[in-house]
Backbone bond lengths (Angstrom), bond angles and torsions (degrees), N, CA, C in turn:
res aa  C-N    CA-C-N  psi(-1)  N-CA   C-N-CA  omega(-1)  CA-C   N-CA-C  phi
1 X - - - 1.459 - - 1.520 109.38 -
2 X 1.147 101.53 122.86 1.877 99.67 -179.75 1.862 98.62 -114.44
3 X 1.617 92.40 113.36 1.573 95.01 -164.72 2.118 94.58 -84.07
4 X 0.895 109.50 166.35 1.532 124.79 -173.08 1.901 102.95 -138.50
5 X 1.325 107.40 150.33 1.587 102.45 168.91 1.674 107.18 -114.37
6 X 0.914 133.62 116.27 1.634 127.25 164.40 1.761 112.49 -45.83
7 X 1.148 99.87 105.91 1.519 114.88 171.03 1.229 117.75 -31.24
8 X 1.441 122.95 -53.99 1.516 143.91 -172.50 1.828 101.66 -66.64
9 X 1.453 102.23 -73.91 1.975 97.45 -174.67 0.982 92.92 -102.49
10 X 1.321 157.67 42.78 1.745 150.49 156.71 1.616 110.45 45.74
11 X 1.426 117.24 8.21 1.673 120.63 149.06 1.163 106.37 -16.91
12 X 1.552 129.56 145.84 1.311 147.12 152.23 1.113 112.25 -91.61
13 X 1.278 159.05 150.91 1.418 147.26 -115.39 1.722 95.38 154.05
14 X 1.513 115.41 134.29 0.900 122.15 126.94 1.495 131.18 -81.44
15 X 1.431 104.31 140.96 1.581 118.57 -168.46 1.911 114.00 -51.98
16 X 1.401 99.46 -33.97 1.554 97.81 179.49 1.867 108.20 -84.89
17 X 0.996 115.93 -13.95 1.363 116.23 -172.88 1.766 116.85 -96.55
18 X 1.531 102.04 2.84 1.039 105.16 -156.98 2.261 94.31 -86.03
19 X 1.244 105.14 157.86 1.479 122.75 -153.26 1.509 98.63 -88.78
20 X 1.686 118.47 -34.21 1.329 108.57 -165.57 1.749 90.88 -155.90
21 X 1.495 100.18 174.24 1.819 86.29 174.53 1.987 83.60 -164.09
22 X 1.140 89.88 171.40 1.752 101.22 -160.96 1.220 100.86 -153.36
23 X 1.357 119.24 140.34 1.932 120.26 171.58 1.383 100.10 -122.41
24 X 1.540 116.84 141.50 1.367 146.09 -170.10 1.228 113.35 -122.87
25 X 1.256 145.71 99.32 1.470 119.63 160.45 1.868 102.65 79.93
26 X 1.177 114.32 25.63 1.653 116.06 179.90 2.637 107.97 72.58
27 X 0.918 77.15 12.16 1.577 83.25 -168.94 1.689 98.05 -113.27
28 X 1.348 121.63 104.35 1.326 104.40 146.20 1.009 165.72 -115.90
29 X 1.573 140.27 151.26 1.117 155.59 -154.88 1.568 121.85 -90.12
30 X 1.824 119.67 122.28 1.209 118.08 -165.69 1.448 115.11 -110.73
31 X 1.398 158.90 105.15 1.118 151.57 -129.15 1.851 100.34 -129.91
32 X 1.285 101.14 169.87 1.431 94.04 -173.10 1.741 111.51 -125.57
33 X 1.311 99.97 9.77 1.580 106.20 140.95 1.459 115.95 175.90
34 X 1.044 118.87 -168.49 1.455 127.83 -136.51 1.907 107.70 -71.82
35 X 1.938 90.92 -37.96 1.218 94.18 178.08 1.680 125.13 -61.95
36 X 1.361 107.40 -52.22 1.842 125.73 162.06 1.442 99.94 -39.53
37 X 1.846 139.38 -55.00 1.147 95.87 174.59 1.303 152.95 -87.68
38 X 1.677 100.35 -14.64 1.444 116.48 153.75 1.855 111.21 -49.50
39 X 1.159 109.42 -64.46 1.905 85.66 179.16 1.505 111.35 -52.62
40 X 1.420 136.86 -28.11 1.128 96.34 -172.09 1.337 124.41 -99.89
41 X 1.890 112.16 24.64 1.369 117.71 -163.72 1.401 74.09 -101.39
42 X 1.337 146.43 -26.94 1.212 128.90 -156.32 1.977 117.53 -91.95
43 X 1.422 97.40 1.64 1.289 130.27 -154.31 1.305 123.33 -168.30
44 X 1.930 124.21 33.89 1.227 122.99 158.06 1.342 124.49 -13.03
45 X 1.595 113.23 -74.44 1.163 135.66 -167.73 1.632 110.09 -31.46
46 X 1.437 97.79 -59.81 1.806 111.95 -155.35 1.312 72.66 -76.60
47 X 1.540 173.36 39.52 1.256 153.48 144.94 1.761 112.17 -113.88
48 X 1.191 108.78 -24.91 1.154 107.87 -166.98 1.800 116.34 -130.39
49 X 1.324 96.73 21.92 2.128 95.14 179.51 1.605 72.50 -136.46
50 X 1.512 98.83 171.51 1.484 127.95 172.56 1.279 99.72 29.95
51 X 1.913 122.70 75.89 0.893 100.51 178.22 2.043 95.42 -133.04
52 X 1.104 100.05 137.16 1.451 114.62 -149.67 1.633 92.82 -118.31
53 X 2.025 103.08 133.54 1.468 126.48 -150.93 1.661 86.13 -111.34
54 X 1.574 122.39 114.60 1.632 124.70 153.18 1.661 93.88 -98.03
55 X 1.000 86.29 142.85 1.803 110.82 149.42 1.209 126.73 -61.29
56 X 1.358 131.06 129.58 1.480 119.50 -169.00 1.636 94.10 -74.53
57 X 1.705 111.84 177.49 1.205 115.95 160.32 1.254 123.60 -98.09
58 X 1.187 142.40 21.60 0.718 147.36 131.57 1.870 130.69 -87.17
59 X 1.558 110.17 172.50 1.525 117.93 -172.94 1.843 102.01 -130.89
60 X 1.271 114.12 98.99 1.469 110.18 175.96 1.551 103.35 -109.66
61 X 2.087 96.20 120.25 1.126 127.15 -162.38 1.823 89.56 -125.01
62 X 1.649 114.15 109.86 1.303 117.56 170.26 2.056 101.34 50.05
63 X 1.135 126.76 -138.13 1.114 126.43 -154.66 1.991 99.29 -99.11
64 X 1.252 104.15 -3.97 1.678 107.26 -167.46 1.804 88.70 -97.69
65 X 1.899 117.09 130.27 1.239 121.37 166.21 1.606 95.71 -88.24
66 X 0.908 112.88 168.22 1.421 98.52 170.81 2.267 101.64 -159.54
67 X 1.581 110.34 134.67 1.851 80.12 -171.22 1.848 107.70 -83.64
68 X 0.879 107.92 152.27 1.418 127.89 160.11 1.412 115.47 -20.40
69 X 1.213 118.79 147.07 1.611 114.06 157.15 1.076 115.82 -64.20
70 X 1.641 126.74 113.43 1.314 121.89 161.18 1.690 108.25 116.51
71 X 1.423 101.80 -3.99 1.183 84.47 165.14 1.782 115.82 -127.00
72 X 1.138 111.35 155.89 1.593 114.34 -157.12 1.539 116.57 -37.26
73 X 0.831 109.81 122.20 1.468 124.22 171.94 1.927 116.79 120.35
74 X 1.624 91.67 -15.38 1.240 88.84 -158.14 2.026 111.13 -93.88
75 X 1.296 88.98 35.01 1.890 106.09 -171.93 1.468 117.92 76.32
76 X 1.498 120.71 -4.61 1.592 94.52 -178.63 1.554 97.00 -165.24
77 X 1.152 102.62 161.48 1.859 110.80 -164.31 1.449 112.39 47.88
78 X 0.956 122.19 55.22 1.540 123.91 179.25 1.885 116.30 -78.56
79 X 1.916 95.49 -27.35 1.215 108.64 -177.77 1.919 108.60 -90.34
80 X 1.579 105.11 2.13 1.369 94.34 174.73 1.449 119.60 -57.48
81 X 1.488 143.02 164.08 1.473 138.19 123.86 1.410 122.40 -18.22
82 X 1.415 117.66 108.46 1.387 116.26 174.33 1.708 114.77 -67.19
83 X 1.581 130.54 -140.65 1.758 128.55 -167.91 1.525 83.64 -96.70
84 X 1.088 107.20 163.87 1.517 127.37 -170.10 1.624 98.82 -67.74
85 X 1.220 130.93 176.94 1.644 134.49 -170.30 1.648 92.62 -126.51
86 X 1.151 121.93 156.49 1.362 125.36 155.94 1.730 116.80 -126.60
87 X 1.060 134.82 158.83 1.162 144.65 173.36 1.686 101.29 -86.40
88 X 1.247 121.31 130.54 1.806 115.54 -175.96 1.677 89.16 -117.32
């Protein structure tokens, strides 16, 4: 299974299941339906420059999700600052 993420909603995707696919810059892109790849033909750019990696809050270990240290629910630092926000 070669998993893929859709650029547009960050879906995890397997590569054969994927609905639509798009090339950018010689690189291509696999989406998980029709609508995700129409926005991002209409709007490469905003999908594929300045594009900035958070960590989920959670940790998936075999079939157990489990959240992170520090983030709500998971017993401690609950009152930290969560990932920064952006205006889109």
């Amino acid at each position: 299974m070669d998993q893929v993420k859709d650029p547009v909603c960050g879906m995890t995707l397997n590569r054969s299941e994927a609905k639509g696919r798009a090339w950018q810059n010689g690189q291509e892109y696999s989406f998980c339906s029709e609508q995700c790849r129409q926005a991002f033909e209409s709007e490469p750019q905003r999908y594929t420059t300045n594009l900035e990696r958070h960590e989920p809050p959670y940790t998936k270990t075999g079939p157990f999700v489990v959240p992170k240290f520090g983030s709500a629910g998971s017993g401690g630092l609950e009152d930290e600052p969560g990932p920064e926000q952006h205006d889109e």
